[in-house]
C-alpha positions as a Python dict, from the first residue, in 0.01 Angstrom:
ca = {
    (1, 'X'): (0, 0, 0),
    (2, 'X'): (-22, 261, -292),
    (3, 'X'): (-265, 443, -148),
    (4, 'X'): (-143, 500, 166),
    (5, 'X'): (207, 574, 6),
    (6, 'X'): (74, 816, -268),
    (7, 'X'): (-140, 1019, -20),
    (8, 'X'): (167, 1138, 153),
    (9, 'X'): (231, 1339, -233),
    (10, 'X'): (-136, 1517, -116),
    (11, 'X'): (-53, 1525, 250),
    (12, 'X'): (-328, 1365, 283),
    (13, 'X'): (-493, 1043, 479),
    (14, 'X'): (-740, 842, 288),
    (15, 'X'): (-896, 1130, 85),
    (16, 'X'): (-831, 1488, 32),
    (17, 'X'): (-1029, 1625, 323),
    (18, 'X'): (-818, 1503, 579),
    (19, 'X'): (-498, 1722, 588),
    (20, 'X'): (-153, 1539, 762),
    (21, 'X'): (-122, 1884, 915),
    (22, 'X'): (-439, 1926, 1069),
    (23, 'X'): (-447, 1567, 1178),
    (24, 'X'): (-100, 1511, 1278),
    (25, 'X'): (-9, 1888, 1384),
    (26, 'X'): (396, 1924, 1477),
    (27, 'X'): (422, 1524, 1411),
    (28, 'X'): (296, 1574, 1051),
    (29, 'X'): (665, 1486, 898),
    (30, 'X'): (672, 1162, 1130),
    (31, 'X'): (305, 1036, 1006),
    (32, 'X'): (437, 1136, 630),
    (33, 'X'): (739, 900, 668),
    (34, 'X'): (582, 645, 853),
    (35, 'X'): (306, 604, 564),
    (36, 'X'): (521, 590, 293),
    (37, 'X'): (768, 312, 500),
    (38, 'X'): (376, 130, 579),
    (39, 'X'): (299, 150, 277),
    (40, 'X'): (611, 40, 76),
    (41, 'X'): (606, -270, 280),
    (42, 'X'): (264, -374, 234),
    (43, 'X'): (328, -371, -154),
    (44, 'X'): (667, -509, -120),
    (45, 'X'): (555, -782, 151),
    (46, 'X'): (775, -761, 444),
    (47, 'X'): (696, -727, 758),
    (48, 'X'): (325, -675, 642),
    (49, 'X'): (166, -783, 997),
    (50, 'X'): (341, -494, 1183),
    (51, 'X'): (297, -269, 847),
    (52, 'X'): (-82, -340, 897),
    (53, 'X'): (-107, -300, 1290),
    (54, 'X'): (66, 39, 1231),
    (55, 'X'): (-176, 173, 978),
    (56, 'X'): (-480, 36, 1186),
    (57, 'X'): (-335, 256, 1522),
    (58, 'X'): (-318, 547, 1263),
    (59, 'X'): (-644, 490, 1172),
    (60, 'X'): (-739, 468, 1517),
    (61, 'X'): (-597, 803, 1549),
    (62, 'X'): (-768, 975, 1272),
    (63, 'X'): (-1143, 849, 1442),
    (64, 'X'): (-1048, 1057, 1719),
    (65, 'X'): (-1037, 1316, 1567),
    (66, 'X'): (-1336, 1249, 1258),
    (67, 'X'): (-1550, 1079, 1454),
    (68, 'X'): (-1813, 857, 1284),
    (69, 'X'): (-1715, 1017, 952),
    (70, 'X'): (-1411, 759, 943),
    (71, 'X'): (-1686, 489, 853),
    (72, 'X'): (-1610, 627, 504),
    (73, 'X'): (-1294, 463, 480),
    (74, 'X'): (-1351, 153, 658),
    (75, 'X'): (-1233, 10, 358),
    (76, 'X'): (-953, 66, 482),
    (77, 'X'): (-1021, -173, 816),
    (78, 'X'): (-1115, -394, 624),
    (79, 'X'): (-798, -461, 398),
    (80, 'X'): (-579, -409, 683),
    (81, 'X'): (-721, -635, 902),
    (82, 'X'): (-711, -909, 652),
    (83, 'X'): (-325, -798, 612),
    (84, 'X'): (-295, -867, 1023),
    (85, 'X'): (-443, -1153, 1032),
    (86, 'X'): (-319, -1345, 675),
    (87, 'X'): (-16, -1186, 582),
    (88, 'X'): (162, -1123, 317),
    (89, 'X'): (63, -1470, 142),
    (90, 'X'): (343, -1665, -78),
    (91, 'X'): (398, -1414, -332),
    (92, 'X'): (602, -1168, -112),
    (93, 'X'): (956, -1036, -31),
    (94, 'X'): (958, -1132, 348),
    (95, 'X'): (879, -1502, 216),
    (96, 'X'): (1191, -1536, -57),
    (97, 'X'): (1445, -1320, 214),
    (98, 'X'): (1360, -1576, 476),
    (99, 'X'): (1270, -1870, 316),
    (100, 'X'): (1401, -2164, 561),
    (101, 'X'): (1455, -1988, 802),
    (102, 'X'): (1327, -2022, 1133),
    (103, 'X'): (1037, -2226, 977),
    (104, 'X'): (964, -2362, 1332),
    (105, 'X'): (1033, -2090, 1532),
    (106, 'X'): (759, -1990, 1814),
    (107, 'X'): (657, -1662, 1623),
    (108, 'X'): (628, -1863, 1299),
    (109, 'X'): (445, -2148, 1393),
    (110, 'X'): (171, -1825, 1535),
    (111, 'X'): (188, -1685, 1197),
    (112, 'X'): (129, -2003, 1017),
    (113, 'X'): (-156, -2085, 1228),
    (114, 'X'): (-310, -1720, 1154),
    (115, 'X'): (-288, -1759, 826),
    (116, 'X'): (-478, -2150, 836),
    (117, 'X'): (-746, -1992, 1058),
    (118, 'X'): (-829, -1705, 866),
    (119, 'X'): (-734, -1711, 475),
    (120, 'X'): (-1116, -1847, 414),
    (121, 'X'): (-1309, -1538, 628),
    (122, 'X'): (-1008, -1235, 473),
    (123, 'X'): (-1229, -1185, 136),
    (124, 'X'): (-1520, -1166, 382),
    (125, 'X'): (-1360, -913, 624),
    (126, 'X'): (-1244, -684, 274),
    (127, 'X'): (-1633, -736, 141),
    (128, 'X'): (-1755, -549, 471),
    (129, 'X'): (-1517, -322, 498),
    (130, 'X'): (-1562, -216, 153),
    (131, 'X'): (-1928, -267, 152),
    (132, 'X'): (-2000, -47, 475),
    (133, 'X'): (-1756, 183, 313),
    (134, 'X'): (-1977, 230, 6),
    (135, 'X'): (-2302, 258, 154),
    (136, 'X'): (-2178, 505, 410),
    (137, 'X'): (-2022, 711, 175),
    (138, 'X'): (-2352, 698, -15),
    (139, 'X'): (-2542, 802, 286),
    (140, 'X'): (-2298, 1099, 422),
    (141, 'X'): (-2274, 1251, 70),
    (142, 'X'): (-2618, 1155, -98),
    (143, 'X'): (-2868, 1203, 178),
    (144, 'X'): (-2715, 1357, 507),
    (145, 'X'): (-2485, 1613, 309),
    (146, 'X'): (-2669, 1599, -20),
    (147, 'X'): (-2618, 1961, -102),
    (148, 'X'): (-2255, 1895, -145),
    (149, 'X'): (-2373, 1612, -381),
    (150, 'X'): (-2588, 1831, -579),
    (151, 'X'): (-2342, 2112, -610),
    (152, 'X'): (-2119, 1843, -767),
    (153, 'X'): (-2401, 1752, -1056),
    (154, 'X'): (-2447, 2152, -1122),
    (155, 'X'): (-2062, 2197, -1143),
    (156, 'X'): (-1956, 1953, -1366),
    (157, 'X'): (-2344, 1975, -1557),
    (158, 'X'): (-2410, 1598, -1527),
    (159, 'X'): (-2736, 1687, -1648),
    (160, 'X'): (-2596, 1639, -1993),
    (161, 'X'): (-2511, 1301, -1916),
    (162, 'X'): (-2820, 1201, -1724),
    (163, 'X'): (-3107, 1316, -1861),
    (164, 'X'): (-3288, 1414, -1558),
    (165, 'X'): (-3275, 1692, -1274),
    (166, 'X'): (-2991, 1707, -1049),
    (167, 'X'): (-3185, 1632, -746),
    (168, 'X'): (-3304, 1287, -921),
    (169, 'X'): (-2930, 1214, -1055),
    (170, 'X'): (-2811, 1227, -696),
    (171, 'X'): (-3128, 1029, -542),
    (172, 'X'): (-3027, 775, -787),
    (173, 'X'): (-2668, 771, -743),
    (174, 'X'): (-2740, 745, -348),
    (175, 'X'): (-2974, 461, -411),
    (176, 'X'): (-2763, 225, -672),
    (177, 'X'): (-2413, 336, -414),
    (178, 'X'): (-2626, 204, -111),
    (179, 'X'): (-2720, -85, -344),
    (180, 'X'): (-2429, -219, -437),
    (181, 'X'): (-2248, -159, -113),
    (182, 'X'): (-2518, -444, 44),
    (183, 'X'): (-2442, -648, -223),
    (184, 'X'): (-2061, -638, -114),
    (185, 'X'): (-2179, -685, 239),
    (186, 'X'): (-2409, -967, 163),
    (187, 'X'): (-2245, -1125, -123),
    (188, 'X'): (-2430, -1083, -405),
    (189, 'X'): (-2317, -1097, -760),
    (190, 'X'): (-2008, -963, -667),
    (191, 'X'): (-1820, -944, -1027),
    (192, 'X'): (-2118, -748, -1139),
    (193, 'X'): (-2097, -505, -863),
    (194, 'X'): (-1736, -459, -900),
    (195, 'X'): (-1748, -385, -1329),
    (196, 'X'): (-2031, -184, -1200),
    (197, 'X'): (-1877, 77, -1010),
    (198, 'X'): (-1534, 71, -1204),
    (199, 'X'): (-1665, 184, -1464),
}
């Protein structure tokens, strides 16, 4: 929910390559509001469901026009579909507005029965997403584009840092990224991957 609110500041989606403008053309505004209203809701938990389905179509959207480079965010997919299909959970707005009310409605029976079905595979369907998202990144930027991953080490002299030649620094990084992003997908030591690549 953050990020998809906060990009709207950059007029961006996902990352900073992706211009509203150029994405969105004349309807550039409209996508702007509609991200930060998307995204206030998924922190706030209300209507996350619908909040989710909406980001997903944008998403959709975006692939049109990116192509296979919008496997680099399928982080994204990942979270949100997890969102669809879970919900908010118990600590959420939607929850404490509504509480006992229509508790055995039609709609809320579905919801409940979402939720029972699919709050042990979410984590799974947000390690994927995150894990494909890693490893492609890694292979866009450190082997298919590496140049642009290179330029990077000279510009900011990471050299200093790492002790080796730029084109080794950015083999490795490509190698430990692609790494850790199976581990994600696969489930393997997953608190050490994530301290990993925070810090």
């Amino acid at each position: 929910g953050i990020c998809l609110f906060f990009s709207v500041f950059y007029h961006t989606l996902f990352g900073p390559e992706m211009n509203l403008t150029g994405l969105f053309g004349a309807y550039a505004t409209l996508a702007s509001w509609t991200l930060i209203i998307v995204g206030i809701a998924i922190m706030l938990g209300i209507f996350v469901r619908t909040a989710s389905a909406i980001a997903l179509g944008i998403f959709a959207v975006a692939t049109l026009k990116y192509g296979s480079y919008l496997l680099t965010y399928v982080d994204y997919v990942g979270i949100l579909l997890a969102l669809l299909l879970i919900g908010a959970g118990k600590p959420a707005l939607q929850n404490i507005i509504l509480r006992n009310k229509n508790n055995d409605s039609k709609l809320q029976q579905f919801r409940r029965f979402l939720s029972l079905s699919f709050s042990d595979y979410t984590l799974l369907i947000v390690r994927l997403g995150l894990g494909f998202s890693i490893m492609y990144a890694a292979f866009y930027g450190k082997f298919l584009h590496s140049d642009m991953a290179l330029q990077v080490v000279l510009d900011y002299n990471l050299t200093d840092y790492f002790p080796f030649t730029p084109g080794f620094v950015v083999l490795g990084a490509g190698i430990l990224e692609m790494l850790f992003g199976l581990f994600f997908v696969l489930g393997i030591h997953l608190r050490f991957s994530v301290i990993f690549l925070l810090s």
